[in-house]
N, C-alpha and C positions, 0 to 999 in steps of 0.2 A: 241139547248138549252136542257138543262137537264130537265126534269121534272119528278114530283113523288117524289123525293128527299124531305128530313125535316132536315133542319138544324138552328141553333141558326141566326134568321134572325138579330142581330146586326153584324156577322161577314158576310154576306153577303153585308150588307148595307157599313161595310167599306171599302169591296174591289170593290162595282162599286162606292165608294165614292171616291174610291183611284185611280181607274183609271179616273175620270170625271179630278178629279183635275193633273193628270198626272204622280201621284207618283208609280202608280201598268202600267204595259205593258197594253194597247190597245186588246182589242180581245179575250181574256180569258173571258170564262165565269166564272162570280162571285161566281156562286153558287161551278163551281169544286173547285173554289180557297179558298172559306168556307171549304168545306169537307177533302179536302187537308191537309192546316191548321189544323184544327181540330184534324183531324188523326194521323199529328206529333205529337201535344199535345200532344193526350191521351196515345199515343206509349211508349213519354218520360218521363210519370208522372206515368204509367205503371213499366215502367224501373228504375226507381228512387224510387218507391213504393219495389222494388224486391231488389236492390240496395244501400241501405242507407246511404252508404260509399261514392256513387258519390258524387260531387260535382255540386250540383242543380246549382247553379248559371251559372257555366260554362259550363254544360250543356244545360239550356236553352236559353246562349247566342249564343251556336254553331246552336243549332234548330234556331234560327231567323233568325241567320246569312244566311244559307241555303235558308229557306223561302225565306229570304227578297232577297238577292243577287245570290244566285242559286251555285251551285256546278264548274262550268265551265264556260268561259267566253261563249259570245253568238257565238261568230266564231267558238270555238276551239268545244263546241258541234253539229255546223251546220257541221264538219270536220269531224266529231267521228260518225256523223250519219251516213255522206256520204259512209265513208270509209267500214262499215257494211256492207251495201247496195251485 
């Protein structure tokens, strides 16, 4: 478990809220998955603060998309790890 760590304790609360209820994977700890989170955010709002031309909207549909559904399917990067190795 992480400790020492300070993060916005409502986005911690919803991701072991999300995994109780089944909707976040089992076994991550909540707090990386706040900080994580979080990180994206302020990366994209960063990015878009430098940026003004992007298009916020479809920008921060892609960052959720990501977040929420991840980059890879779960096989194809248990594959991509392997093959590293």
């Amino acid at each position: 478990m992480l400790t020492g760590w300070s993060t916005p304790t409502p986005s911690r609360r919803q991701f072991s809220g999300g995994q109780e209820e089944g909707d976040f994977r089992a076994g991550l700890e909540p707090l990386l998955l706040a900080v994580t989170y979080q990180g994206a955010v302020d990366g994209m709002l960063g990015y878009l603060d430098a940026h003004p031309d992007t298009d916020a909207t479809s920008f921060a549909a892609t960052v959720a998309d990501v977040l929420l559904d991840g980059l890879a399917r779960p096989r194809r990067l248990r594959r991509a790890f392997s093959e590293a190795r």
